[in-house]
C-alpha positions as CSV (number, residue, x, y, z in Angstrom):
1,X,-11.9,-17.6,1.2
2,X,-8.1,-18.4,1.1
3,X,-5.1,-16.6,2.0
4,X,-2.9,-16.2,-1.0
5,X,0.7,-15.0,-1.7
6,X,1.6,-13.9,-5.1
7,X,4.9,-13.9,-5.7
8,X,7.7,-13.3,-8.8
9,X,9.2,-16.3,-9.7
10,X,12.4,-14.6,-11.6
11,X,14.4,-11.9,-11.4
12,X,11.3,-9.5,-11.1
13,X,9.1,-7.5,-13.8
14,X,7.2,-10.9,-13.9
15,X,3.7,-9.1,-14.4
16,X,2.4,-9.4,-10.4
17,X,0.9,-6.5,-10.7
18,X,-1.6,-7.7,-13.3
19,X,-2.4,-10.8,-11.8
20,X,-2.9,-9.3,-8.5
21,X,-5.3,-7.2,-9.8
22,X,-7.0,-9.7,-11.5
23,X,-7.3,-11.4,-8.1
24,X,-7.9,-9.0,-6.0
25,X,-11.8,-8.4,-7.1
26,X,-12.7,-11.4,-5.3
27,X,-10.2,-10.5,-1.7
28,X,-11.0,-8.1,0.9
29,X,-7.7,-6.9,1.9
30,X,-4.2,-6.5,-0.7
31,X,-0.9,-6.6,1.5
32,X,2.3,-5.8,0.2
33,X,5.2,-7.1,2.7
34,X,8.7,-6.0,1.5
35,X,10.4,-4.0,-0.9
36,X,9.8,-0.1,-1.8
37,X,10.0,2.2,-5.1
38,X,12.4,-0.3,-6.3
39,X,9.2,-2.0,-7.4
40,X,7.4,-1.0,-10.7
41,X,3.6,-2.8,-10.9
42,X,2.0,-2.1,-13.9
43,X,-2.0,-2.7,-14.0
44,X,-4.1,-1.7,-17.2
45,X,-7.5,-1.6,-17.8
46,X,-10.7,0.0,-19.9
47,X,-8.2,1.9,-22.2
48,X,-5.5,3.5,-19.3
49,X,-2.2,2.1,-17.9
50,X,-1.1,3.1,-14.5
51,X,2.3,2.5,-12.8
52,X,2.1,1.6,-8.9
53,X,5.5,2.1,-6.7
54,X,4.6,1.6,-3.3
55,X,0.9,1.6,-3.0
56,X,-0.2,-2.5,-4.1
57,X,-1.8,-3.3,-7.0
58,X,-5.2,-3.7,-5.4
59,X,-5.8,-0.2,-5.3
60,X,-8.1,0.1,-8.4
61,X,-10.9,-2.3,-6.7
62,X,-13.0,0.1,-4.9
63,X,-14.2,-2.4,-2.0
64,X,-10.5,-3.6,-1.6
65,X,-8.8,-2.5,1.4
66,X,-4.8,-1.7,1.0
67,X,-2.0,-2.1,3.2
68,X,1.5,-1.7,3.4
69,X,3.4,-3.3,5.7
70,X,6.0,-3.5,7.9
71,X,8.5,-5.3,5.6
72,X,8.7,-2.5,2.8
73,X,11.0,1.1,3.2
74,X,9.3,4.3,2.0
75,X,10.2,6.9,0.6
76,X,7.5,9.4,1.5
77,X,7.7,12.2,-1.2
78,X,7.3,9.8,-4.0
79,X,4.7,8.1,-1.6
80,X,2.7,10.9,-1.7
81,X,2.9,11.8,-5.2
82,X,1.7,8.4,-6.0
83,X,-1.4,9.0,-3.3
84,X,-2.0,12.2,-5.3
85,X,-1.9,10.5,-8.2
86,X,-4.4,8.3,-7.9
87,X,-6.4,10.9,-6.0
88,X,-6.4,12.7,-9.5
89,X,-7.4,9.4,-11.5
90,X,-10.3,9.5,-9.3
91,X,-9.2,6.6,-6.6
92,X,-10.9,7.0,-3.1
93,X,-8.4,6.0,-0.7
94,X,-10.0,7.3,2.6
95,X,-10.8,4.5,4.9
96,X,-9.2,1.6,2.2
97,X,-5.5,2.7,2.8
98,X,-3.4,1.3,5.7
99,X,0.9,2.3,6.1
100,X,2.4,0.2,9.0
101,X,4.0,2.4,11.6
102,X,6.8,0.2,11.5
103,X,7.6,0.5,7.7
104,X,11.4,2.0,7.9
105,X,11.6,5.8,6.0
106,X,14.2,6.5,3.1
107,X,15.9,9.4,4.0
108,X,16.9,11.7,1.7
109,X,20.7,11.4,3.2
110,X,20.3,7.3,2.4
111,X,19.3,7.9,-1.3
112,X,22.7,9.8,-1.5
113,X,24.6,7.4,0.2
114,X,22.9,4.4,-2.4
115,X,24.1,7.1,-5.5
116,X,27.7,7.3,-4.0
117,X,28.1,3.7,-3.4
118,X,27.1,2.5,-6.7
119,X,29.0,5.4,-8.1
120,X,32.4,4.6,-6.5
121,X,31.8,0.9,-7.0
122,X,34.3,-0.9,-9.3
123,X,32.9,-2.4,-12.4
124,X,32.4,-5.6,-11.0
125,X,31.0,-5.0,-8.3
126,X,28.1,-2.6,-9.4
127,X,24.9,-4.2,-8.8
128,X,22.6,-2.2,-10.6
129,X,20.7,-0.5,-7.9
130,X,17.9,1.7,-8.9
131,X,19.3,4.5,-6.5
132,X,15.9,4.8,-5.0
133,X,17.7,4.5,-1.3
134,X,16.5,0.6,-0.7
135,X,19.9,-0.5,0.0
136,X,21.1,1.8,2.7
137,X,17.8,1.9,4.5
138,X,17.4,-1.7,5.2
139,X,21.2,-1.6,6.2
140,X,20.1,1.0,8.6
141,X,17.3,-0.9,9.7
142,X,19.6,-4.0,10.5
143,X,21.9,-1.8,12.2
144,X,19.0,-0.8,14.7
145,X,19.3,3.1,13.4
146,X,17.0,3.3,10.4
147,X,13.4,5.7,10.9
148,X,10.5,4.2,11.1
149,X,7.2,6.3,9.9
150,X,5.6,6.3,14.1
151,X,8.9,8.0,14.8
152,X,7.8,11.2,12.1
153,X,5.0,11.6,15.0
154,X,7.2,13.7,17.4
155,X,9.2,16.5,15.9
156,X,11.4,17.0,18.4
157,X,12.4,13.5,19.2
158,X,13.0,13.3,15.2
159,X,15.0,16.0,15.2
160,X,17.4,14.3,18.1
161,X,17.1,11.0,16.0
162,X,17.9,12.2,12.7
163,X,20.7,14.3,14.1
164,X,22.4,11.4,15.2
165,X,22.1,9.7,12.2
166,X,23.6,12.6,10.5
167,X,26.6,12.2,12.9
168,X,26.9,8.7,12.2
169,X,28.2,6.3,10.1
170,X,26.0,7.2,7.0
171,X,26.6,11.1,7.6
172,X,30.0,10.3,7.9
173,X,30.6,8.8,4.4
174,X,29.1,11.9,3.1
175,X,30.7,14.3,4.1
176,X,34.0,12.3,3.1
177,X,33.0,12.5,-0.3
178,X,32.6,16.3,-0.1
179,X,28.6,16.1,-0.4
180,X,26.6,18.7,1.0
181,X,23.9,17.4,3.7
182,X,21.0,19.0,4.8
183,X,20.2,19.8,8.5
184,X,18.3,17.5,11.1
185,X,16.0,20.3,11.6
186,X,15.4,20.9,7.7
187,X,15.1,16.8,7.5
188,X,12.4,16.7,10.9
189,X,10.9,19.5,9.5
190,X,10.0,17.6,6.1
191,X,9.1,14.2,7.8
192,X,6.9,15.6,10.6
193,X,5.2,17.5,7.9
194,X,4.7,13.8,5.4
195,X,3.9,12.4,8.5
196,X,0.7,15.1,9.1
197,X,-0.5,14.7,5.5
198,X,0.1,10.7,5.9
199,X,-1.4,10.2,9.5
200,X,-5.1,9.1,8.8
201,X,-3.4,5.8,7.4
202,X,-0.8,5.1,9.4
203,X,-2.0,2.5,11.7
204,X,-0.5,-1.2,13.1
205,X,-1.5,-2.7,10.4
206,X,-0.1,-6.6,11.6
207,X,-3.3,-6.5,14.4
208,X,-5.6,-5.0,11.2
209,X,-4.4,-7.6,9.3
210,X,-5.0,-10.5,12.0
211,X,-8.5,-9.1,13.1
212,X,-9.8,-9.3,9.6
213,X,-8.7,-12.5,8.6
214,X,-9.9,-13.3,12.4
215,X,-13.4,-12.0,11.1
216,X,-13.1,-14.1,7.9
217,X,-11.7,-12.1,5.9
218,X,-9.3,-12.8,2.8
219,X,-5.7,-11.9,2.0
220,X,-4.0,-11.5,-1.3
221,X,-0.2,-10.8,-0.2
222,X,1.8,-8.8,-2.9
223,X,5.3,-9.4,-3.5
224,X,7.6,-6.5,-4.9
225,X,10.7,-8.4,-6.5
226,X,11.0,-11.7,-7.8
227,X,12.7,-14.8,-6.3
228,X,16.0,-14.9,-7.5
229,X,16.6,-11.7,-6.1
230,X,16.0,-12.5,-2.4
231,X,18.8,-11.4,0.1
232,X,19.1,-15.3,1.2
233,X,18.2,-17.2,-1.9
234,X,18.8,-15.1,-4.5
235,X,22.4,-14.8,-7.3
236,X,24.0,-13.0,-4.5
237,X,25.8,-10.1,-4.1
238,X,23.3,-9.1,-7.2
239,X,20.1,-9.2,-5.3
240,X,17.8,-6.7,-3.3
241,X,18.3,-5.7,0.4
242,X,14.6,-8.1,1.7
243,X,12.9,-11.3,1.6
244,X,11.3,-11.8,-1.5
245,X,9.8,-15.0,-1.6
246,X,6.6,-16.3,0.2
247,X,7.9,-17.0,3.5
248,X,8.9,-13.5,3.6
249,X,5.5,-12.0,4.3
250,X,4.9,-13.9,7.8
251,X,7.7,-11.3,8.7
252,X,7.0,-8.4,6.6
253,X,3.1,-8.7,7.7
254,X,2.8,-10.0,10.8
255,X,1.0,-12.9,10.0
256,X,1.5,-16.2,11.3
257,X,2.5,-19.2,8.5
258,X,-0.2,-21.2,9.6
259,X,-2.6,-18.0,8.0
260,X,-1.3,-18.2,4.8
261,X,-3.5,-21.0,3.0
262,X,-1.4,-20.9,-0.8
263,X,0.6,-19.6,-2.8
264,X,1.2,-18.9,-6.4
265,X,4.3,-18.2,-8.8
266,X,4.6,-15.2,-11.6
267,X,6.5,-16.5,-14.4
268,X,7.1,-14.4,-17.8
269,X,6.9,-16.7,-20.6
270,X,10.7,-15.8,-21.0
271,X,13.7,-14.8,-18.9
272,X,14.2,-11.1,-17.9
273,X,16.8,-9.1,-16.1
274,X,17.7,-5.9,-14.9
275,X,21.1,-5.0,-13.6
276,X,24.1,-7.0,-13.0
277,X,24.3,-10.6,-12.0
278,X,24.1,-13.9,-13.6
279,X,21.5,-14.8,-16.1
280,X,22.6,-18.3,-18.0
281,X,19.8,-17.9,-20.9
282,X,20.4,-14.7,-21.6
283,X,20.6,-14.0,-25.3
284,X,23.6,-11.6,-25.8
285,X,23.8,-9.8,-29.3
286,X,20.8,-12.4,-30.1
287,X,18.4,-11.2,-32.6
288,X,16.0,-13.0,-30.6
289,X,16.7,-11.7,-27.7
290,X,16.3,-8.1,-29.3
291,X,12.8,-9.3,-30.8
292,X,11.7,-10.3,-27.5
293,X,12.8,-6.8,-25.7
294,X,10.6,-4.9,-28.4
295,X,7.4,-7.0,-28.5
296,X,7.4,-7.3,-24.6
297,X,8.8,-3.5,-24.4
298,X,11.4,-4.5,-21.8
299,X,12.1,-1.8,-20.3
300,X,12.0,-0.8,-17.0
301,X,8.6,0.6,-14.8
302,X,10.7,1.9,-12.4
303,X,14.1,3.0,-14.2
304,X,13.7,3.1,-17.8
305,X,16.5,1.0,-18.4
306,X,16.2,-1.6,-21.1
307,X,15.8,-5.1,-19.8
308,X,18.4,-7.9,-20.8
309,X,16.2,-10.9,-22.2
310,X,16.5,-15.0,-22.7
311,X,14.7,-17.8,-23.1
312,X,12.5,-19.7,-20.0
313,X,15.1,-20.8,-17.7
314,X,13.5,-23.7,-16.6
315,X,16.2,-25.0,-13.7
316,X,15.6,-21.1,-11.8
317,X,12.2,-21.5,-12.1
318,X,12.8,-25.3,-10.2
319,X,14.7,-23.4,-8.3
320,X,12.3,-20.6,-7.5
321,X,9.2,-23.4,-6.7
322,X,11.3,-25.5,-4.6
323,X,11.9,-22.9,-2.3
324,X,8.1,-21.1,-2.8
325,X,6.4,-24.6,-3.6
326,X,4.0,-23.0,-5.7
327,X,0.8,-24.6,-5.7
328,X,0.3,-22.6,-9.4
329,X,1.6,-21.0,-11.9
330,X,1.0,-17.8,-13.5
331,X,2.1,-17.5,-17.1
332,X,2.3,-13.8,-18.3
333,X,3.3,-12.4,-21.6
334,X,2.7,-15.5,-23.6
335,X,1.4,-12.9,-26.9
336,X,4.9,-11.9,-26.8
337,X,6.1,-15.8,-28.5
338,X,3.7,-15.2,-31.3
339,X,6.1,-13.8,-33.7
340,X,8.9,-17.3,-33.5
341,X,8.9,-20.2,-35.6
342,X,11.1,-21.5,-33.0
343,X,10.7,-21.5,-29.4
344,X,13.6,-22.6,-26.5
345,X,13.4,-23.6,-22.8
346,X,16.3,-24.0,-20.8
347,X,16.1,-27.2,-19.0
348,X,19.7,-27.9,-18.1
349,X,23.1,-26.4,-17.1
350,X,26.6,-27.1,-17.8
351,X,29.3,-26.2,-15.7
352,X,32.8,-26.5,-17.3
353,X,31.6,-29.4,-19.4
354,X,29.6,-31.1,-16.8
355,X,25.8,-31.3,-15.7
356,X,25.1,-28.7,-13.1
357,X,22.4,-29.9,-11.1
358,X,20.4,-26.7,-9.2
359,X,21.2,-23.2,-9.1
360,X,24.7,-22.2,-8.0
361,X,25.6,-19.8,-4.7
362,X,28.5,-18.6,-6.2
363,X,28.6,-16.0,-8.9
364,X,31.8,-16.9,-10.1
365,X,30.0,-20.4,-11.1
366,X,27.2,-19.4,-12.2
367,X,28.5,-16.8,-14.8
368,X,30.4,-20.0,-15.9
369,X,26.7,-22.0,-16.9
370,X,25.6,-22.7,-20.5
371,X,22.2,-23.4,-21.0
372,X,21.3,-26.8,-22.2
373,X,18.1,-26.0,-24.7
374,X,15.3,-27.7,-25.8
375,X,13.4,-26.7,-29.3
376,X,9.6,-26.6,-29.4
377,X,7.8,-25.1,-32.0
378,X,6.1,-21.6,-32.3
379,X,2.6,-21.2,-32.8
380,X,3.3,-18.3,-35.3
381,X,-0.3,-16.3,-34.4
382,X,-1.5,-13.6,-32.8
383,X,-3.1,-14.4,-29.3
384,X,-3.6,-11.4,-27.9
385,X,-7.6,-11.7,-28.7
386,X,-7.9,-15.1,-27.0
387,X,-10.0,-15.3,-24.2
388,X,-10.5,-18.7,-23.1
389,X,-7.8,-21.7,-22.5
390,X,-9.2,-23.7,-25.2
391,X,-9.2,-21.3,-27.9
392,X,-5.1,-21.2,-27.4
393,X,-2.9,-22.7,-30.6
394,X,-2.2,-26.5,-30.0
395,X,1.4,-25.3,-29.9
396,X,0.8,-22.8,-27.0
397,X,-0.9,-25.8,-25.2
398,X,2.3,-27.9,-26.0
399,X,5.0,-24.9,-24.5
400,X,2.7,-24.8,-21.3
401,X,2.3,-28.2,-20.5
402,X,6.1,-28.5,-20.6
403,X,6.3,-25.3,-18.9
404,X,4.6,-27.0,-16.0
405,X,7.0,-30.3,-16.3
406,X,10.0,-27.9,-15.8
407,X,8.4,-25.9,-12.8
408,X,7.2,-28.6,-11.5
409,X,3.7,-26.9,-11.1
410,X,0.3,-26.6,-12.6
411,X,-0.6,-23.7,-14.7
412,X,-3.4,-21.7,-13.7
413,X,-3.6,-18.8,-15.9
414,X,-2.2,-17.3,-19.2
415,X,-1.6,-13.4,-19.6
416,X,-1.6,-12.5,-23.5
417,X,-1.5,-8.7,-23.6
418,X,-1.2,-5.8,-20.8
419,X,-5.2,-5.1,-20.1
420,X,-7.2,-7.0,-17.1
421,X,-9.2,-8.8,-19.7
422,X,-6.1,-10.6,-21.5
423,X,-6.1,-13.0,-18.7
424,X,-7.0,-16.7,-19.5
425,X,-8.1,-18.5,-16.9
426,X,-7.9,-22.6,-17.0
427,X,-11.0,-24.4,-15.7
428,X,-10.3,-26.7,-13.1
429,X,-7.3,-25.2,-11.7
430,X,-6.0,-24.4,-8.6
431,X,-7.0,-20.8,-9.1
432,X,-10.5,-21.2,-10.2
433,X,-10.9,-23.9,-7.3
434,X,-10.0,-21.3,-4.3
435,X,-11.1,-18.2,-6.0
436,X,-14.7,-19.0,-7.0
437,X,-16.7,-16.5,-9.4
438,X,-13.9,-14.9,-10.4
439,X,-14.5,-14.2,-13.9
């Protein structure tokens, strides 16, 4: 069996939660290797929706064993309410669940300091953050004076730790602003106790991961955000604080390239956003744009906020294989198309009059890109009850086969409604090659 990554395509909210549980049935082990409750996964199934934050999307398969990794920050109270949670849907977690001991803690001082910043921020310069405190604590982790869940082990080593942390830079900015902190003892006191109610699955979870593949096992690795909002390759300074794309997880796991045997993209049939930053086919005051919002519900799993929507952007999803190099595509929310007569892909840029070839570093330019469009036409019917690739409209077949020209990829599967079983499968693909008997 392979090694797979799955990984968002966009700017996030692509649907990997769905496919990944659609995969995950035939894996032994789901990894998740960066981000934290920034991430909102939403998996559905026989009649019931559930919203995953930190825990991967795995977690309903009840032979499937779970890990998080080192790469991702956790914030252990809303950890723990989403292990109790699932506890309370029924979902045995006792010998499936594995938390690195290197995955870095959000403190509750660093979701204050990620409220303050974004609060005293100029217009401009606001990025949008969710406030959940993944900012600051990957800044603390590249300072070398983030937490790490083995250091909640000792209590009075944490208290030392947190206390200077308090009295550091982070602390600092705090109290300049007037805010009331709490204590090192009050804050050691609350970790060593997560830490006691968390310590069955904390574990090194790089040598688990490495012994089981070593064994023969397979690997689905889960991304959190999408790839235009990676720290490197993302529209910077509007991007998240880790490595979102596949090469990210050798890092975030501890598992060696060579160990990773594919990968495959998570598009939306459209463009999505949340937050600041560029977004070139974004349909501003766009009755189409507002028609897509409401039949996708585009709003956020993690903050509520309504999501700003566009047409495919077919040069950032270039962009977004070129640097993945995809050997698939995932195509989710398709149903949501039905309703147009008319349907656009971006397949071009524009730069003060001129072509624009690939996807600009600078903000500056790439708030400055028109989309150049292309017109295909809708399908006009509901697919939502489709369940094989060859029962899709003619028309469908048409927008995905250009879909892959613009990627620059195959595509693998269709997603045509929020349950498990609205995924459509294409015979012969990449997908139904490596992962045999999956449906």
């Amino acid at each position: 069996m392979p090694n797979i990554a799955v990984v968002g395509a966009q700017w996030g909210d692509e649907g990997k939660g769905k496919v990944v549980d659609l995969l995950s049935e035939r894996f032994d082990v789901v990894a998740r290797f960066q981000g934290g409750p920034n991430a909102g996964h939403t998996v559905a199934f026989d009649g019931k929706t559930y919203a995953l934050h930190h825990v991967p999307s795995g977690v309903f398969r009840p032979d499937t064993r779970i890990v998080i990794g080192n790469g991702t920050v956790l914030d252990l109270t809303k950890l723990l309410e989403e292990l109790d949670g699932l506890a309370e849907a029924g979902i045995d977690l006792a010998g499936r669940l594995y938390i690195s001991d290197r995955a870095h803690v959000i403190l509750p001082i660093l979701k204050m300091l990620d409220a303050l910043e974004e609060s005293s921020a100029k217009a401009g310069d606001k990025i949008g953050t969710t406030l959940r405190g993944i900012g600051p604590t990957y800044q603390a982790k590249a300072a070398r004076w983030g937490l790490r869940v083995g250091d909640l082990a000792d209590p009075e080593h944490l208290e030392e730790r947190i206390d200077r942390i308090l009295s550091g830079p982070a602390g600092g900015r705090l109290a300049q602003a007037g805010q009331e902190m709490p204590t090192a003892a009050q804050l050691a006191r609350d970790g060593h106790g997560q830490w006691k109610r968390l310590e069955q699955y904390v574990t090194d979870t790089a040598m688990r991961l490495n012994d089981w593949i070593d064994e023969g096992g397979s690997v689905l690795f889960e991304g959190a955000q999408g790839t235009l909002l990676d720290l490197d390759h993302g529209s910077y300074p509007f991007v998240t604080s880790s490595t979102t794309v596949a090469g990210g997880l050798c890092a975030g796991l501890g598992v060696a390239p060579t160990r990773v045997t594919g990968a495959l993209g998570v598009f939306k049939a459209y463009g999505t956003r949340v937050g600041a930053g560029p977004m070139p086919s974004e349909l501003i005051d766009d009755a189409a744009g507002d028609l897509i919002r409401e039949r996708g519900h585009e709003y956020g799993t993690t903050t509520g906020r309504p999501r700003r929507c566009g047409w495919f952007d077919g040069v950032a999803a270039r962009y977004a294989n070129r640097i993945n190099r995809f050997d698939a595509a995932c195509i989710t929310l398709l149903d949501v198309l039905d309703a147009f007569e008319e349907i656009r892909i971006c397949t071009g840029y524009r730069l003060d009059g001129k072509p624009f070839e690939g996807f600009p570093a600078s903000v500056s330019r790439a708030e400055r890109l028109e989309p150049v469009y292309e017109t295909h036409k809708g399908w006009n019917r509901d697919t939502t009850g489709v369940r094989k690739w060859e029962d899709l409209p003619a028309e469908a077949h048409a927008y995905l086969a250009r879909l892959e020209e613009v990627i620059g990829t195959e595509v693998a599967m269709v997603g045509v409604g929020p349950d498990r079983v609205q995924s459509i499968l294409r015979p012969g693909s990449w997908i139904t090659r490596n992962v045999p008997d999956l449906i």
